[in-house]
VEXKEDO-464153 format. One record per atom (N, C-alpha, C, O, CB): residue number from 1; residue in one letter; atom name; y, x, z. Coordinates in steps of 0.05 Angstrom, whole numbers, plus 5000, padded with zeros to 4 digits. Each point is the difference from the previous one (the first is absolute). Glycine has a CB too. Layout:
BEGIN
R   nr  rest  atom  north  east    up
R  NUM     A    CA      Y     X     Z
...
END
This chain:
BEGIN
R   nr  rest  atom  north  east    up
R    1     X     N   5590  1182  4543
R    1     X    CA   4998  4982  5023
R    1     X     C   5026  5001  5015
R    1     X     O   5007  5022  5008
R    1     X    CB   4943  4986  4995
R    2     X     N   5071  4965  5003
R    2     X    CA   5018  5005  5017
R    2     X     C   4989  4984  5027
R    2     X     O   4988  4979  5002
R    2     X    CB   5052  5028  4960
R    3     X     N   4966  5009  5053
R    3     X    CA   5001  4981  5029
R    3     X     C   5023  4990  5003
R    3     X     O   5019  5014  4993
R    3     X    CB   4953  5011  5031
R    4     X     N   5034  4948  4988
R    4     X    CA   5009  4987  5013
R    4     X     C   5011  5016  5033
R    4     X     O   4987  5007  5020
R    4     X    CB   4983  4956  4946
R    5     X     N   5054  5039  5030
R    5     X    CA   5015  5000  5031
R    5     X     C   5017  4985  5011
R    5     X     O   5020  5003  4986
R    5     X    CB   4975  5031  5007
R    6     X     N   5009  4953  5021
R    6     X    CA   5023  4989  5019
R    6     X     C   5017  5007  5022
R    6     X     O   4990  4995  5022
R    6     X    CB   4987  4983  4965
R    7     X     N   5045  5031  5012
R    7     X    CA   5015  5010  5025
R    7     X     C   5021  4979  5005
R    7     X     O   5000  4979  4987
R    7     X    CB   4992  5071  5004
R    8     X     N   5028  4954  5029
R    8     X    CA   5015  4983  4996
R    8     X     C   5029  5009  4990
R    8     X     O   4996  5019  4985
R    8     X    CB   4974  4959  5045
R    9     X     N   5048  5017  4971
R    9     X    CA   5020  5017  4991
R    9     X     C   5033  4992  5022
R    9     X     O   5005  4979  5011
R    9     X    CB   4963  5020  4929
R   10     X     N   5044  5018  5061
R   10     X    CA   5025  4999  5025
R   10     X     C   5023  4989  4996
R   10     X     O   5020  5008  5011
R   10     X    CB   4966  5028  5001
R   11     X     N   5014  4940  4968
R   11     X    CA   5023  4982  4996
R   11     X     C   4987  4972  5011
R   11     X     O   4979  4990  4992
R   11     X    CB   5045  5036  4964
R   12     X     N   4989  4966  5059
R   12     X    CA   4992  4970  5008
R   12     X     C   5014  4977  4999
R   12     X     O   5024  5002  5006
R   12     X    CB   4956  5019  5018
R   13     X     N   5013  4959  4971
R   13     X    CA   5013  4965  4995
R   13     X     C   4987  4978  5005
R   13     X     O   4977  4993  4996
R   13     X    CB   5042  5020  4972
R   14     X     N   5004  4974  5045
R   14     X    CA   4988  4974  5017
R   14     X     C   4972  5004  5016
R   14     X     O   4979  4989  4995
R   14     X    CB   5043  4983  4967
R   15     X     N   4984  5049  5064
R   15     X    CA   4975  5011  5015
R   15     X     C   5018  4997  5031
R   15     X     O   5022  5010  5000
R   15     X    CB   4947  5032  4957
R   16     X     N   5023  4947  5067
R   16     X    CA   5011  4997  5019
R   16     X     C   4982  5016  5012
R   16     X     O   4976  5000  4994
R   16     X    CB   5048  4960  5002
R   17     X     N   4991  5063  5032
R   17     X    CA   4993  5015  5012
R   17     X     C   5005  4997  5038
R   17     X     O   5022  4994  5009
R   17     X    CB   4983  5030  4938
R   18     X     N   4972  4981  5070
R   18     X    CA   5005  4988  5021
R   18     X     C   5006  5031  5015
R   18     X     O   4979  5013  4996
R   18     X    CB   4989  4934  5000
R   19     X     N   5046  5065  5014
R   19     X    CA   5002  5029  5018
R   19     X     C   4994  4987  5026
R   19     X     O   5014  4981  5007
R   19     X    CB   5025  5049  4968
R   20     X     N   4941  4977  5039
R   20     X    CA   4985  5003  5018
R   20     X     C   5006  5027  5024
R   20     X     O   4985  5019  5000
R   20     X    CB   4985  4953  4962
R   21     X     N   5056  5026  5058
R   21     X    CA   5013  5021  5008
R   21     X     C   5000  5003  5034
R   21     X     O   5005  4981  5016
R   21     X    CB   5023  5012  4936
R   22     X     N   4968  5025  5053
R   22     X    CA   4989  5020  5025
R   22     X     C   5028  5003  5004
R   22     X     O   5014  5009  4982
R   22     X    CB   4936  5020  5008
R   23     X     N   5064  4963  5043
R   23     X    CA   5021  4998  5015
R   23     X     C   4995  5036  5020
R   23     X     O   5018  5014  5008
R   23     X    CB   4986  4914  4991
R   24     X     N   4975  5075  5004
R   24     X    CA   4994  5009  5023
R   24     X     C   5004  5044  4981
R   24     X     O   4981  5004  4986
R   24     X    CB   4975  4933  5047
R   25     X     N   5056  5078  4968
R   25     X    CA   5012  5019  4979
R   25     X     C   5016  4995  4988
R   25     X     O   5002  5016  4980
R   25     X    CB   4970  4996  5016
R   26     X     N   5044  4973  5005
R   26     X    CA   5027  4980  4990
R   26     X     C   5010  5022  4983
R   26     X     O   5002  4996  4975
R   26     X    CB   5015  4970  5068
R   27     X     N   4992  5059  4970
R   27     X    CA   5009  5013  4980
R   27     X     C   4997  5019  4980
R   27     X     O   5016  5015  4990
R   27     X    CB   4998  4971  5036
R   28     X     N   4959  5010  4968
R   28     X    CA   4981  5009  4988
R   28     X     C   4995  4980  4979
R   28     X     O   5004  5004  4976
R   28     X    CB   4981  5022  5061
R   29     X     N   5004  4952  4974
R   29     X    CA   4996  4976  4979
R   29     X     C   5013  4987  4989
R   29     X     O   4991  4986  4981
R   29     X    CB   4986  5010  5035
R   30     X     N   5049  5002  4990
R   30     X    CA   5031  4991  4987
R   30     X     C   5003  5016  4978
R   30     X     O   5015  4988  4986
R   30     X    CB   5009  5000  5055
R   31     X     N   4971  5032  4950
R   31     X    CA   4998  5016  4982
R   31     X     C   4972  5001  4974
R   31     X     O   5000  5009  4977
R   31     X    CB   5031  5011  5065
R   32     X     N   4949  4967  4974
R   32     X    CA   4983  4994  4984
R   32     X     C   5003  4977  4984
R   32     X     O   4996  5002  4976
R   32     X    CB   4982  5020  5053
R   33     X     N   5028  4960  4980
R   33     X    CA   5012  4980  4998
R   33     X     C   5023  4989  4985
R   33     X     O   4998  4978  4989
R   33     X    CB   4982  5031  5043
R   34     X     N   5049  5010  4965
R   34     X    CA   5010  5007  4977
R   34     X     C   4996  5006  4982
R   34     X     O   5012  4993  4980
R   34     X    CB   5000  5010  5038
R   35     X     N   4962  5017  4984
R   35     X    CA   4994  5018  4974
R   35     X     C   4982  4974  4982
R   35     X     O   5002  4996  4976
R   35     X    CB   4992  5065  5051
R   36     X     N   4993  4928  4989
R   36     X    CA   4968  4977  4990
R   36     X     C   5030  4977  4982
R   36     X     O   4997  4989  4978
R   36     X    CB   4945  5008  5084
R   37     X     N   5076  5000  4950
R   37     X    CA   5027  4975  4984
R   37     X     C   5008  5008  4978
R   37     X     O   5002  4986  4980
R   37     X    CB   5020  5002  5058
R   38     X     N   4985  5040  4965
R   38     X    CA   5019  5008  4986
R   38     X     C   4975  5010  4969
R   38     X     O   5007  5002  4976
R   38     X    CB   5038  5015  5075
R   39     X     N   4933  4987  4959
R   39     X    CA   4985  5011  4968
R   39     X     C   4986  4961  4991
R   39     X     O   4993  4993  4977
R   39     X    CB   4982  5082  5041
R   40     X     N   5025  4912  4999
R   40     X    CA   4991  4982  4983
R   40     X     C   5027  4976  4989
R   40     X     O   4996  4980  4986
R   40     X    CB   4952  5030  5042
R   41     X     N   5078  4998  4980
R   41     X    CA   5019  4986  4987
R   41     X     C   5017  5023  4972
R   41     X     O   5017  4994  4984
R   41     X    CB   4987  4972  5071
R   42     X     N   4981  5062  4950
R   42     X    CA   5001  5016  4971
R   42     X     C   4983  5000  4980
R   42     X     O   5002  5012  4978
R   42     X    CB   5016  5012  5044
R   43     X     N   4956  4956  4990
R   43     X    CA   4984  4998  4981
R   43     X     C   4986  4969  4988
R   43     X     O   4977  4992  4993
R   43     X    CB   5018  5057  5030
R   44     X     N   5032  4939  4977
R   44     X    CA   5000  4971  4998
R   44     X     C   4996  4981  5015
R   44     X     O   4997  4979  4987
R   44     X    CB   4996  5035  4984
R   45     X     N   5005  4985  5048
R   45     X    CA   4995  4983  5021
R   45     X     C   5024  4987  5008
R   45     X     O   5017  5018  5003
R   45     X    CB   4947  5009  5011
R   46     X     N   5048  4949  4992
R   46     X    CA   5035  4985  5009
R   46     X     C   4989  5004  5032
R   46     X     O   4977  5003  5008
R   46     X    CB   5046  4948  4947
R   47     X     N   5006  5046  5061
R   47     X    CA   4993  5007  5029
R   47     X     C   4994  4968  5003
R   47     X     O   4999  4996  5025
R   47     X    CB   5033  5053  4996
R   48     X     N   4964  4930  4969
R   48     X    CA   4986  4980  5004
R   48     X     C   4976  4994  4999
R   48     X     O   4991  4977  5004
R   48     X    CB   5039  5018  4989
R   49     X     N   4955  5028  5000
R   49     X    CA   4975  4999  4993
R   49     X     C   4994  5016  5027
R   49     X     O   4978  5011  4999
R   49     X    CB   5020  4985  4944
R   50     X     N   5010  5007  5073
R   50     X    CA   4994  5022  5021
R   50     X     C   5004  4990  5029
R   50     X     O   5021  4987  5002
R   50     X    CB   4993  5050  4964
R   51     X     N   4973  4965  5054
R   51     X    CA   5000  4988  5030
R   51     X     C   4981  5018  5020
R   51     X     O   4976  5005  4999
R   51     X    CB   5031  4942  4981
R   52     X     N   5011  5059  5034
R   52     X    CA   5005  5027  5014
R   52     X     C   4983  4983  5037
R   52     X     O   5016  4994  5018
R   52     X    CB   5049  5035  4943
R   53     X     N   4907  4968  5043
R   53     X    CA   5007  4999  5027
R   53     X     C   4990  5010  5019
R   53     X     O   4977  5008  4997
R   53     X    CB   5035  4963  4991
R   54     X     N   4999  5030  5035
R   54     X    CA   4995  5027  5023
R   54     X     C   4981  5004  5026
R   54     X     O   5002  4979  5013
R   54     X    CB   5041  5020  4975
R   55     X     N   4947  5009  5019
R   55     X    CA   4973  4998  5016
R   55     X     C   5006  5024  5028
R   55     X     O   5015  5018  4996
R   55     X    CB   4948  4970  4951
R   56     X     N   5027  5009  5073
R   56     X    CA   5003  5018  5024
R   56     X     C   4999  5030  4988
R   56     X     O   5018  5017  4999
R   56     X    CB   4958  4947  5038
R   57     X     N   4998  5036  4954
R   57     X    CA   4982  5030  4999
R   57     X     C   4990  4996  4969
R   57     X     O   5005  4982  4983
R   57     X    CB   4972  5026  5075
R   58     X     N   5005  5019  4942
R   58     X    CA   4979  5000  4978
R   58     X     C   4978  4986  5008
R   58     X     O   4985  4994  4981
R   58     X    CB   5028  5048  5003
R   59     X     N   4975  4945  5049
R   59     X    CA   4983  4986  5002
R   59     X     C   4987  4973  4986
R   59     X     O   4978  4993  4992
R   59     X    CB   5039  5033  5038
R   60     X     N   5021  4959  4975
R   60     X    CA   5002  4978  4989
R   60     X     C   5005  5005  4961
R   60     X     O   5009  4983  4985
R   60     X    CB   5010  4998  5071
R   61     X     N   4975  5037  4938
R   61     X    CA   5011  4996  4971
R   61     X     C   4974  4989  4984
R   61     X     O   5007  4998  4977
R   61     X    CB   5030  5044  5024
R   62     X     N   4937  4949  5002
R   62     X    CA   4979  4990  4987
R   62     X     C   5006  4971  5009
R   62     X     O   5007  4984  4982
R   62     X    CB   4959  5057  5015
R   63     X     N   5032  4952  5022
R   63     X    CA   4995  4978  5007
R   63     X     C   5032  4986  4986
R   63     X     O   4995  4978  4990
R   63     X    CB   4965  5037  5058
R   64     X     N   5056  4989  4951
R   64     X    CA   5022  4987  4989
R   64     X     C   4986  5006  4959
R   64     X     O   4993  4986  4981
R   64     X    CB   5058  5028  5074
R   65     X     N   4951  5002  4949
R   65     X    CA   4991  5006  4958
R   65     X     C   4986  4975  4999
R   65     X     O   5005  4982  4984
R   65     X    CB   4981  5078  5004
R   66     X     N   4998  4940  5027
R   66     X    CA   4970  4977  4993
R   66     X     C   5012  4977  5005
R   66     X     O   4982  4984  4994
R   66     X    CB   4975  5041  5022
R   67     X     N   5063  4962  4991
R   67     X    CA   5015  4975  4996
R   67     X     C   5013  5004  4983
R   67     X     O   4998  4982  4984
R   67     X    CB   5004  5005  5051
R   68     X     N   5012  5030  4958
R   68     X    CA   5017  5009  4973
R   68     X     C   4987  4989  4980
R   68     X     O   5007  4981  4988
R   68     X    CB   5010  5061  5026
R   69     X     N   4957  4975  4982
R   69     X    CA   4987  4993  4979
R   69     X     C   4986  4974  4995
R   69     X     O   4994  4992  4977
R   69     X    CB   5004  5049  5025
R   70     X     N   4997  4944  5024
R   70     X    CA   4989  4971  5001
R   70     X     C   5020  4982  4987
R   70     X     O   4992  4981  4987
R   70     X    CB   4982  5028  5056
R   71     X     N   5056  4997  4961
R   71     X    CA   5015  4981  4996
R   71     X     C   5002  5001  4965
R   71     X     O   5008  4979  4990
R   71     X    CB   5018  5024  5063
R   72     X     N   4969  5018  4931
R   72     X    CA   5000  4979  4969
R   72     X     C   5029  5016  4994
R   72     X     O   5000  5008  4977
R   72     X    CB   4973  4930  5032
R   73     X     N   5053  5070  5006
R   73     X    CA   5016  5013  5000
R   73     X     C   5005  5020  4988
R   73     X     O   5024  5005  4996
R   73     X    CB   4973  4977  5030
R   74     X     N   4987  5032  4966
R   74     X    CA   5000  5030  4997
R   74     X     C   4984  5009  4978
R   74     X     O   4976  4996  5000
R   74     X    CB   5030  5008  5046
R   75     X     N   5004  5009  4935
R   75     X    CA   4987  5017  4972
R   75     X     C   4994  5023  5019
R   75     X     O   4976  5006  4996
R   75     X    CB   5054  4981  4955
R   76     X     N   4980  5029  5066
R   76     X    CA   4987  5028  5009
R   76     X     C   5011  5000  5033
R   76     X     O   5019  4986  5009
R   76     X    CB   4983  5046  4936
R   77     X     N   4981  4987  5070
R   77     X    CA   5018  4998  5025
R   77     X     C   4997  5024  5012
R   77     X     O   4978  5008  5006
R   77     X    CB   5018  4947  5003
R   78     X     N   5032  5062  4998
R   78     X    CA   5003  5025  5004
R   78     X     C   5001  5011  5034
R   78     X     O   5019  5001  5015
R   78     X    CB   5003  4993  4936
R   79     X     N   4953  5012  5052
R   79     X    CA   5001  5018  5030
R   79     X     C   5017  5020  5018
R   79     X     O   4992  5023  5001
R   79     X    CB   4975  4972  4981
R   80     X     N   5054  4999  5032
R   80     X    CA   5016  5021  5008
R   80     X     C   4993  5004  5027
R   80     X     O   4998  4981  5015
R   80     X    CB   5037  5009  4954
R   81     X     N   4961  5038  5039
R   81     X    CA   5010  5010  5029
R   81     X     C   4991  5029  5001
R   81     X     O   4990  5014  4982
R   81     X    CB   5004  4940  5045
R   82     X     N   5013  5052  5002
R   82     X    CA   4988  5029  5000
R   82     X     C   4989  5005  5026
R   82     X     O   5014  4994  5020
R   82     X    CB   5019  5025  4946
R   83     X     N   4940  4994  5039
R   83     X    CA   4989  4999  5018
R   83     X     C   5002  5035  5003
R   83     X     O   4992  5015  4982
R   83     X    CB   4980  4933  5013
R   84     X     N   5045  5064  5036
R   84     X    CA   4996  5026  4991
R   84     X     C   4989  5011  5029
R   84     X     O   5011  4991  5020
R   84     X    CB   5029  5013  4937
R   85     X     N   4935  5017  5047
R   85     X    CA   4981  5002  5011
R   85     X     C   5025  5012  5027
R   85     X     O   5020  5013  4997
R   85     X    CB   4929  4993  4960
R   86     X     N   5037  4980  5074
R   86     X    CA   5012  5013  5016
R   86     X     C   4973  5024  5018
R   86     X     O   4988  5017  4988
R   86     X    CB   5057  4935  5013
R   87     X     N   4952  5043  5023
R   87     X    CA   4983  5017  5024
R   87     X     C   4984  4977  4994
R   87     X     O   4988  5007  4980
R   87     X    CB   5042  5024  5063
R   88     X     N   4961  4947  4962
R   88     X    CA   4978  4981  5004
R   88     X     C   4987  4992  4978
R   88     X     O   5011  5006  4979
R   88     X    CB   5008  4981  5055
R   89     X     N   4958  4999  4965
R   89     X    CA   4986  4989  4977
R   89     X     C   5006  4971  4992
R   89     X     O   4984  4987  4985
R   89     X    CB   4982  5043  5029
R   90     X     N   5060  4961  4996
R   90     X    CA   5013  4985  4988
R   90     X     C   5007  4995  4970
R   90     X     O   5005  4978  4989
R   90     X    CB   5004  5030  5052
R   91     X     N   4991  5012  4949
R   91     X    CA   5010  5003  4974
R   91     X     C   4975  5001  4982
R   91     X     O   4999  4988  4978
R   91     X    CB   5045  5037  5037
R   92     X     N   4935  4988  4994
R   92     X    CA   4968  4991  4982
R   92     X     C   4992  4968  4996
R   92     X     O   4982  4992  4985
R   92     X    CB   4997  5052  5039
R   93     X     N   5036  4943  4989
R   93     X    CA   4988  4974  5006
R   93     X     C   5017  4983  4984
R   93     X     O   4994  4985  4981
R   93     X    CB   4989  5024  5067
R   94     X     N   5040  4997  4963
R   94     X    CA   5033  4982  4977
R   94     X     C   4989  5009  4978
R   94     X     O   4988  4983  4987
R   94     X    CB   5065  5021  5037
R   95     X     N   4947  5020  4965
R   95     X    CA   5001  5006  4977
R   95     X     C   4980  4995  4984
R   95     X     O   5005  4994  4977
R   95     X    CB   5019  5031  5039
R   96     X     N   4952  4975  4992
R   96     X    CA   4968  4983  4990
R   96     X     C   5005  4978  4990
R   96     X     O   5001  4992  4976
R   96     X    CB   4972  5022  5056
R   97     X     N   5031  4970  5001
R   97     X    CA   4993  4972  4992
R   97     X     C   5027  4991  4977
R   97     X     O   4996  4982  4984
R   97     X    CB   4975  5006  5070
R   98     X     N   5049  5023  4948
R   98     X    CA   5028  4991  4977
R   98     X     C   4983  5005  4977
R   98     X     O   4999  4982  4983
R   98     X    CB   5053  5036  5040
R   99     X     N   4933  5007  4973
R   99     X    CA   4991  5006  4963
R   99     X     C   4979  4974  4995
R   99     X     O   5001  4984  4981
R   99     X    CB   4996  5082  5015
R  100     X     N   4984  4932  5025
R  100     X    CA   4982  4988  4997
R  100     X     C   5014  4972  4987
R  100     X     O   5000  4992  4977
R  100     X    CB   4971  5036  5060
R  101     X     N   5042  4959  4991
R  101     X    CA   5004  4977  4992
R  101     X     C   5016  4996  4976
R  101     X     O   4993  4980  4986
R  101     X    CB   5000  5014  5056
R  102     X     N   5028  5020  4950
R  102     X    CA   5015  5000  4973
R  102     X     C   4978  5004  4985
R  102     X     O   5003  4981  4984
R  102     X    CB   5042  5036  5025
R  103     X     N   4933  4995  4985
R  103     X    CA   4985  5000  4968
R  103     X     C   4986  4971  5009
R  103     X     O   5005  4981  4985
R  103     X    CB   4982  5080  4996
R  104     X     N   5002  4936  5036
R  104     X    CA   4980  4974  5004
R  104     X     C   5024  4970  4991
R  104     X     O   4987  4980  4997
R  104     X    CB   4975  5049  5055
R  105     X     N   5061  4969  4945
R  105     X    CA   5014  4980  5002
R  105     X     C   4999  5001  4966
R  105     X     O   4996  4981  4986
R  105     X    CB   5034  5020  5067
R  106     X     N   4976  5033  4934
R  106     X    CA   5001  4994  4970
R  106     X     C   4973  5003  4984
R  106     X     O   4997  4996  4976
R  106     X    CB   5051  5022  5027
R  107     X     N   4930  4989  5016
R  107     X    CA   4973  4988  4984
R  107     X     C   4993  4965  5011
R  107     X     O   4987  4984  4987
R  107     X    CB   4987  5076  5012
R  108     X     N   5037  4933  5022
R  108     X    CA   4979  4973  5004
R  108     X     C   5027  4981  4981
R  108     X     O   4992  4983  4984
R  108     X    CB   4970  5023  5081
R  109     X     N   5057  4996  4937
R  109     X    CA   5022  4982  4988
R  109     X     C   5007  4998  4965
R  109     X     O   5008  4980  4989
R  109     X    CB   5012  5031  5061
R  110     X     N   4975  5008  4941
R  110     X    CA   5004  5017  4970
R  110     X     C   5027  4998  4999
R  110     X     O   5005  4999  4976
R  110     X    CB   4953  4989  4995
R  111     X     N   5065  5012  5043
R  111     X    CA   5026  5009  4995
R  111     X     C   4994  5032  5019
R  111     X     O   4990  5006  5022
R  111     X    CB   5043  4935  4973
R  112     X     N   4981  5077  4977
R  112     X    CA   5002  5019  5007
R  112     X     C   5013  5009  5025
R  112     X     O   5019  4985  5005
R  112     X    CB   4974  5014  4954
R  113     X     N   5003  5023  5062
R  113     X    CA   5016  5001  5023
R  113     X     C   5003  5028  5003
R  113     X     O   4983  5013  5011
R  113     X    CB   5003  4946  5010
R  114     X     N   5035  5052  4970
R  114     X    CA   5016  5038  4992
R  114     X     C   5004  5003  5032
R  114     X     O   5014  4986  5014
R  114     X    CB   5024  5014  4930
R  115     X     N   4944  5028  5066
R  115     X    CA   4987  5005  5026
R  115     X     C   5036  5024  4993
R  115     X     O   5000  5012  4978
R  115     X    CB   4918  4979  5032
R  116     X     N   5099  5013  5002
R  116     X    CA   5031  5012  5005
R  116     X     C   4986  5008  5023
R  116     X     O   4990  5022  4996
R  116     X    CB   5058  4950  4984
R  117     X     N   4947  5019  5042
R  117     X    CA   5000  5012  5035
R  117     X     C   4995  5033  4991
R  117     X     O   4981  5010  4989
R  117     X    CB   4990  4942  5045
R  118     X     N   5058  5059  4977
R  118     X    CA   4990  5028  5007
R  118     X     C   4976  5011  5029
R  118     X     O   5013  4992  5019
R  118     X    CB   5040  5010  4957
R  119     X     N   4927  5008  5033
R  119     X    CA   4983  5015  5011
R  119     X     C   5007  5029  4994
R  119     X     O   4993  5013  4981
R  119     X    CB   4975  4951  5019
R  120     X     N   5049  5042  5025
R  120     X    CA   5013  5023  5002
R  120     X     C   4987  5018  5034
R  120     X     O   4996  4991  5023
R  120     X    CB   5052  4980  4940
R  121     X     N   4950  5058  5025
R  121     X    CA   5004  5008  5035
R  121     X     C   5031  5006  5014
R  121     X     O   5006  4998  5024
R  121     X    CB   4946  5028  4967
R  122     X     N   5068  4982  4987
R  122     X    CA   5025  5002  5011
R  122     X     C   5024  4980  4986
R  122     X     O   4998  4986  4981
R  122     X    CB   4985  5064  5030
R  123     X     N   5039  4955  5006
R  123     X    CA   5025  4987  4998
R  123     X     C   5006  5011  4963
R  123     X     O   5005  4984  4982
R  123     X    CB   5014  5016  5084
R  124     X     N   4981  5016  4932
R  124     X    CA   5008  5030  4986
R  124     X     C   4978  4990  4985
R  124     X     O   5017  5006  4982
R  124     X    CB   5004  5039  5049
R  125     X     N   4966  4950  4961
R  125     X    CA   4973  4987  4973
R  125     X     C   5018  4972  4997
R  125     X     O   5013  5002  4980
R  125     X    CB   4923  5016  5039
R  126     X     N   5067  4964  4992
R  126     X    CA   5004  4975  4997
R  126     X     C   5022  5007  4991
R  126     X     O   4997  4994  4976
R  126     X    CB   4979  4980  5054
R  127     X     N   5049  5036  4973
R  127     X    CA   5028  5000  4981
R  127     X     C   4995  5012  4979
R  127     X     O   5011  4994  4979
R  127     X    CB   5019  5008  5052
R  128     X     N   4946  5022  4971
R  128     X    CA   5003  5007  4970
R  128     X     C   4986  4986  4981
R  128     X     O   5001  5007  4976
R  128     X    CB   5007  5033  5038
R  129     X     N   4973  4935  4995
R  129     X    CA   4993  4977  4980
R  129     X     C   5018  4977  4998
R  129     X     O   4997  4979  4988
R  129     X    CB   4959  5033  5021
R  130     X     N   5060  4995  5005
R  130     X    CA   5013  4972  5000
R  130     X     C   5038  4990  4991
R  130     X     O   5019  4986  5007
R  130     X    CB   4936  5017  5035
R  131     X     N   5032  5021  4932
R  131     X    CA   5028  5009  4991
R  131     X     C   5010  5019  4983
R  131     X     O   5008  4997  4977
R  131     X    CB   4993  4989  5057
R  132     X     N   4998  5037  4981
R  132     X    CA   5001  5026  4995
R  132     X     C   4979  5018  4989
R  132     X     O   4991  4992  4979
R  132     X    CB   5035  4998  5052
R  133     X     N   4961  5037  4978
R  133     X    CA   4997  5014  4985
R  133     X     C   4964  4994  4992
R  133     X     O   4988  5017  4987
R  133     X    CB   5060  5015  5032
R  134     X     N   4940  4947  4989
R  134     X    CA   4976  4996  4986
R  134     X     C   5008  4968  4983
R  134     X     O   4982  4983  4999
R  134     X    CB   4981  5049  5042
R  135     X     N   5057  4962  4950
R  135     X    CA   5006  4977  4989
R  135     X     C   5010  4979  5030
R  135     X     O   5008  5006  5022
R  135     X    CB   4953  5005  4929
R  136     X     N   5029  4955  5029
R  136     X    CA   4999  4981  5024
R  136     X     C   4981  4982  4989
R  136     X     O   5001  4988  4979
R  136     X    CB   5046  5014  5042
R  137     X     N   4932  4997  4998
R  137     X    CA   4970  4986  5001
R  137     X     C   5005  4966  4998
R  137     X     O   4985  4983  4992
R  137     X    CB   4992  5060  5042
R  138     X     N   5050  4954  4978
R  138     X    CA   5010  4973  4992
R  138     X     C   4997  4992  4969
R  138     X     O   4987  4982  4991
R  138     X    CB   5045  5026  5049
R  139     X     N   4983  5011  4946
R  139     X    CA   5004  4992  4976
R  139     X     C   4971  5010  4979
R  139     X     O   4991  4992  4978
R  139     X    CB   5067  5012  5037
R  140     X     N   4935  5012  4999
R  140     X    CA   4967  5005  4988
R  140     X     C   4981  4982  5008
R  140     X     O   4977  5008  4994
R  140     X    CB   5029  5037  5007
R  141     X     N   4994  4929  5013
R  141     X    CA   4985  4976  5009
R  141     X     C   5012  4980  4983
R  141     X     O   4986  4982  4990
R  141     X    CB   5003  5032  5060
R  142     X     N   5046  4986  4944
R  142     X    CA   4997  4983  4987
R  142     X     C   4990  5001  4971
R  142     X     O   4988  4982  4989
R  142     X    CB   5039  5008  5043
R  143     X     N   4981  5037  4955
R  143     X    CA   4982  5001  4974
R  143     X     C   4976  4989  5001
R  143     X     O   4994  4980  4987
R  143     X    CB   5025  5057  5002
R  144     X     N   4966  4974  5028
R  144     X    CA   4973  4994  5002
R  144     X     C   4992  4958  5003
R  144     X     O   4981  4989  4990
R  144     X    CB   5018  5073  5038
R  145     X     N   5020  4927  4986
R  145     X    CA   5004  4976  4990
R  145     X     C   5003  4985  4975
R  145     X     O   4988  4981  4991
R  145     X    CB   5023  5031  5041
R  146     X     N   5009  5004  4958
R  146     X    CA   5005  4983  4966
R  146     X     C   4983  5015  4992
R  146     X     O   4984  4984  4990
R  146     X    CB   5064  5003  4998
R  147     X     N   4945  5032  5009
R  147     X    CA   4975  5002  4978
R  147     X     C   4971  4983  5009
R  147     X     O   4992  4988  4981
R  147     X    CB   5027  5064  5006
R  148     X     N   4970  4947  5029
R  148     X    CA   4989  4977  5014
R  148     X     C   5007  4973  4986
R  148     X     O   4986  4989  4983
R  148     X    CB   5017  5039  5060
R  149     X     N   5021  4963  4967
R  149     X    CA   5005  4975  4982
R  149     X     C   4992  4996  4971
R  149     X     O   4995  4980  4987
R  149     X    CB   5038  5020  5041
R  150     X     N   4969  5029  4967
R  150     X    CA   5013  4994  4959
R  150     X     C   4957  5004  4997
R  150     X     O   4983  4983  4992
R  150     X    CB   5094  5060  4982
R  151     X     N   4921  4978  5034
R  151     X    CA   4967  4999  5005
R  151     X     C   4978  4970  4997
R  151     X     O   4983  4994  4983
R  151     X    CB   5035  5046  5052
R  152     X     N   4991  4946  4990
R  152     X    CA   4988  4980  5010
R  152     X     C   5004  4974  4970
R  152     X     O   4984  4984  4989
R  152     X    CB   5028  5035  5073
R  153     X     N   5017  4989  4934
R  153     X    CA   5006  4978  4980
R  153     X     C   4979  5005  4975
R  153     X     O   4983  4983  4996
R  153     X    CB   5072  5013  5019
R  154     X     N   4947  5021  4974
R  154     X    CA   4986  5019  4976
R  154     X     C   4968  4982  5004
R  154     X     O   4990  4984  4985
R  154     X    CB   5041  5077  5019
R  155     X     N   4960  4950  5021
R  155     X    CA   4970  4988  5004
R  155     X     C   5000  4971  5002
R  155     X     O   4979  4989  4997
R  155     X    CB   5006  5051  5029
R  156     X     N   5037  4945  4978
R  156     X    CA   4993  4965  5003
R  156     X     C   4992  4994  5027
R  156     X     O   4994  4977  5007
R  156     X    CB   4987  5017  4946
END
């Protein structure tokens, strides 16, 4: 008996990508953001296939995806920001409603949507995802994109 599997695989062609990017940690997410460019133009992607655009917060990052994905534009669309916990319950709320609304945009739309937003409690967590010594979640969202793509294609 063989089973049947499908994955997708981490070379991509002719796949346009929308980065969906959090202003508000600038220097935090500028780095995510590099990392999400730089692995999907090493993994076949032309920087014409790619459109980078920018949003206040992590609040606004669903509600922009979900036009992203309405517009027909986009083979995958990559989530950037970083929400990192201060004294108030500010940060339970950003950080919720951002996951929420990013998965709800890539189940109700079927273009995939690669959830990047770091949910951090410190400064000191967020650099070390966002770069350094735990990798960069940038570039681990965009994998998670092209394989998505190559995935989606596979299924029809």
């Amino acid at each position: 008996m063989s089973i049947k599997t499908l994955q997708g695989d981490l070379v991509v062609e002719g796949a346009r990508f929308g980065l969906v990017v959090s202003r508000f940690n600038g220097f935090i997410v500028e780095s995510l953001q590099s990392g999400a460019i730089d692995c999907l133009l090493r993994h076949g992607a032309g920087e014409s296939d790619i459109e980078v655009i920018k949003v206040p917060g992590a609040h606004e990052i669903p509600l922009v995806a979900r036009r992203m994905a309405e517009s027909g534009r986009f083979d995958a669309i990559i989530a950037l920001g970083a929400v990192i916990r201060g004294a108030t319950p500010h940060f339970d709320y950003v950080a919720g409603e951002c996951a929420r609304g990013v998965a709800a945009v890539g189940r109700e739309s079927g273009v995939p949507v690669a959830f990047g937003v770091l949910t951090v409690d410190t400064i000191e967590q967020a650099v070390e995802r966002a770069g350094t010594k735990a990798g960069n979640k940038g570039a681990d969202a965009a994998l998670t994109a092209i394989e998505m793509v190559n995935l989606l294609r596979q299924l029809g």
